[in-house]
C-alpha positions in Angstrom: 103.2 -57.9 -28.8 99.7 -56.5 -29.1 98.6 -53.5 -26.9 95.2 -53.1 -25.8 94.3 -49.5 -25.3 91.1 -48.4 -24.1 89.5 -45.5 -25.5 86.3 -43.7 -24.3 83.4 -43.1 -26.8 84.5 -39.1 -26.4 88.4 -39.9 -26.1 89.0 -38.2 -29.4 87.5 -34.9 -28.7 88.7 -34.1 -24.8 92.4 -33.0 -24.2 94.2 -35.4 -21.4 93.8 -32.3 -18.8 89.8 -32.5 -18.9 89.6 -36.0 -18.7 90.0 -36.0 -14.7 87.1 -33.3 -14.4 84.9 -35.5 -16.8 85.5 -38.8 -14.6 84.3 -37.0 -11.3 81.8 -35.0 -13.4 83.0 -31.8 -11.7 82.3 -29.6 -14.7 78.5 -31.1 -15.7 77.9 -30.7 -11.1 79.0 -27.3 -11.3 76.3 -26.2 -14.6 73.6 -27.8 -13.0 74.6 -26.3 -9.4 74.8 -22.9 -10.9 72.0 -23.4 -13.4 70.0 -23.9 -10.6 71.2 -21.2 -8.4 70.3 -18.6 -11.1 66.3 -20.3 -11.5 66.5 -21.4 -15.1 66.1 -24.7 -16.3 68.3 -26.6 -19.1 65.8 -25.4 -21.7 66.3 -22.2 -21.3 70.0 -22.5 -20.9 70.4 -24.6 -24.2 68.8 -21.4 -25.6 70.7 -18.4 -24.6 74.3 -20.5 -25.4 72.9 -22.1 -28.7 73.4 -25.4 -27.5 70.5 -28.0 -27.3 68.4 -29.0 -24.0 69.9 -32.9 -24.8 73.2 -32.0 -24.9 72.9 -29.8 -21.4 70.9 -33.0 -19.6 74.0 -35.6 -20.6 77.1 -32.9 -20.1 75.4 -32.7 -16.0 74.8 -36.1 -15.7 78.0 -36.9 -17.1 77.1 -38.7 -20.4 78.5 -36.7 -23.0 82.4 -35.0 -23.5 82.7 -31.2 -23.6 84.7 -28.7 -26.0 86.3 -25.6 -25.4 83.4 -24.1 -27.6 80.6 -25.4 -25.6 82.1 -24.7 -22.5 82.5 -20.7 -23.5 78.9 -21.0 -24.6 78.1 -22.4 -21.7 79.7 -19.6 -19.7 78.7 -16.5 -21.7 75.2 -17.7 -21.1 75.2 -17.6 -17.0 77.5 -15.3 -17.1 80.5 -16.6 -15.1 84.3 -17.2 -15.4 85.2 -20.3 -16.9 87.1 -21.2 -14.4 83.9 -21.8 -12.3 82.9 -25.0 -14.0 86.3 -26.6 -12.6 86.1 -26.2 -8.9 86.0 -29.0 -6.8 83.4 -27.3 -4.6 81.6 -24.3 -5.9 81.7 -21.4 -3.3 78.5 -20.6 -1.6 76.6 -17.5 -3.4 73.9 -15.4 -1.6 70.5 -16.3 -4.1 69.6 -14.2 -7.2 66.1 -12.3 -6.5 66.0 -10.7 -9.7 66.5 -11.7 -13.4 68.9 -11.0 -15.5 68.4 -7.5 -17.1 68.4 -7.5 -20.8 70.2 -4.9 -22.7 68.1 -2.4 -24.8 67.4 -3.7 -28.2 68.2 -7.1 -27.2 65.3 -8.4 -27.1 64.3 -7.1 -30.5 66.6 -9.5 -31.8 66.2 -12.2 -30.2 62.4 -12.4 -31.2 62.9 -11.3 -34.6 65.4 -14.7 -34.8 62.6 -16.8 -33.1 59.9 -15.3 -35.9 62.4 -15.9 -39.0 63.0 -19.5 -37.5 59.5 -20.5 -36.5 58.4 -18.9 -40.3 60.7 -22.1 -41.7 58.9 -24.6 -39.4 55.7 -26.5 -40.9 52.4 -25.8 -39.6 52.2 -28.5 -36.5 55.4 -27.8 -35.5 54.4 -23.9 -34.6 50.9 -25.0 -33.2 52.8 -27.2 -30.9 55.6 -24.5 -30.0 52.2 -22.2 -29.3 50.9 -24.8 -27.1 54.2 -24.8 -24.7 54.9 -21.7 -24.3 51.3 -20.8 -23.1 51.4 -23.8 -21.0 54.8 -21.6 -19.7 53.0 -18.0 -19.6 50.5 -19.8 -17.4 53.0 -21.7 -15.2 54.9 -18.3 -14.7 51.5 -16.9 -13.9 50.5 -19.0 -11.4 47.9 -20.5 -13.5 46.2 -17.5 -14.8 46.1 -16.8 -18.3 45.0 -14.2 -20.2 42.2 -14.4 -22.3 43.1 -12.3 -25.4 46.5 -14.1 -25.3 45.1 -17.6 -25.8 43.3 -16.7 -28.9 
C-alpha cells in the first residue's frame, strides 16, 4: 500500500505550528503592515536585520518559509515583540512622526561596515551603489541635491 504524502517546497524547514500562519500568510501581512506603518521600505528593512530585500518581498507575499532566526531578525529590526507577526489582526497604532533614534556610536559602525564592505566590491559595483543612494539623498530631499555632494 503506497502513501502519497504531499510535501511543500519549504515543508522541511517550518515546524507543524507555523504552517497555519504561512497558509493565511498572517506573519509576511503583519511585516509588511508594520513595515509600512513605521515609513521604511523592504530595502532598508533587509538591511538593519541582515536579511536580503528578496527574501523580505517573498516572506510578505507569502512565497518563501520563515525560521526562528529570521523571524528574531526580523523583529529586532522594527523593534517589536515577536508575538506581533502572529496576530490575526494587528491592533491599530497612532503613526510614527519621528525616526528611530540611533544610539551614540552606532552609527560609527554601521558606516565603517558599509566602507570595509563596499572596499571588497569591484569598481562598477561602487559606482552603481553611488548612483542609488544619491538618487535616494535627492528623493529624501525633495529633489534638491547638493552640489558639492554629487562630485
Amino acid at each position: 500500500m503506497s502513501r502519497s504524502i504531499l510535501l511543500g517546497v519549504f515543508d522541511h524547514f517550518i515546524t507543524p505550528c507555523y504552517k497555519f500562519f504561512m497558509r493565511k500568510n498572517i506573519v509576511g501581512s503583519n511585516v509588511r503592515m508594520i513595515r509600512e506603518r513605521l515609513g521604511i521600505t523592504q530595502e532598508e528593512l533587509a538591511l538593519r536585520s541582515g536579511l536580503t530585500q528578496g527574501y523580505i518581498n517573498f516572506l510578505e507575499h507569502g512565497k518563501r518559509g520563515y525560521s526562528e532566526r529570521s523571524l528574531e531578525k526580523i523583529v529586532n529590526a522594527l523593534g517589536i515583540q515577536i508575538s506581533r507577526l502572529f496576530e490575526e489582526k494587528t491592533k491599530e497604532e497612532p503613526a510614527i512622526v519621528a525616526e528611530q533614534a540611533i544610539p551614540y556610536g552606532k552609527r560609527r559602525r554601521i558606516y565603517d561596515t558599509i566602507i570595509s564592505l563596499l572596499e571588497k566590491l569591484p569598481a562598477p559595483v561602487i559606482d552603481h551603489y553611488k548612483i542609488l543612494l544619491e538618487a535616494e539623498v535627492e528623493i529624501r530631499n525633495g529633489g534638491s541635491v547638493d552640489r558639492q555632494e554629487k562630485s
